[in-house]
N, C-alpha and C positions, 0 to 999 in steps of 0.2 A: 597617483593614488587610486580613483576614482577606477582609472582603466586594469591596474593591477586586479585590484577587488573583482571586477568584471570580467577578467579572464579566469582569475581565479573560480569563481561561481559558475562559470560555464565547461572548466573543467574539471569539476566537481558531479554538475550534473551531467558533466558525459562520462564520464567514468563511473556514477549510479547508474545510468541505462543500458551501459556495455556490461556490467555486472549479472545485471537482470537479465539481459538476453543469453548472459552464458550460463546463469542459474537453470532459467528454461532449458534449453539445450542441454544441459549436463542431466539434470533428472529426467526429461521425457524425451529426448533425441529429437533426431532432424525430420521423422515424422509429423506430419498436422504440426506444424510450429506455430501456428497463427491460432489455432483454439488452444495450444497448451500456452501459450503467450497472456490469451485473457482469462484464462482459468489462475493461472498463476497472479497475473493483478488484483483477479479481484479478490484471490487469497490475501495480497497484500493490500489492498485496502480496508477487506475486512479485518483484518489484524488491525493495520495503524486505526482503523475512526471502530473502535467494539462498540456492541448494540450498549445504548445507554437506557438501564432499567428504569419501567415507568415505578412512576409512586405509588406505596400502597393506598388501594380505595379507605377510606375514612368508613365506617361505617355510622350509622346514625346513634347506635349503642355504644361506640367504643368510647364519651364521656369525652373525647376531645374537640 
């Protein structure tokens, strides 16, 4: 059971990173692959974690 799960998981996440690199590859081509590779990541981490807005400041009037 344990091992199924674990094979399964591992080919999960290689077939997300085979994805990725053909993502890359297909929109900016086989040029500079290593800057379009982290340009492309950090699109996708900006996406998955988005900036979380701070709180509005209180002011000393606003009676709350």
């Amino acid at each position: 059971m344990i091992t199924s799960l674990l094979a399964f998981t591992i080919r999960l996440a290689l077939v997300a990173a085979m994805t990725f690199c053909f993502v890359v590859l297909f929109e900016h081509g086989p040029s500079n692959y290593l800057e379009n590779a982290q340009a492309e990541f950090s699109k996708l981490m900006e996406f998955a974690n988005p900036p979380v807005p701070a709180a509005p400041q209180k002011s000393p009037n606003s009676g709350a």
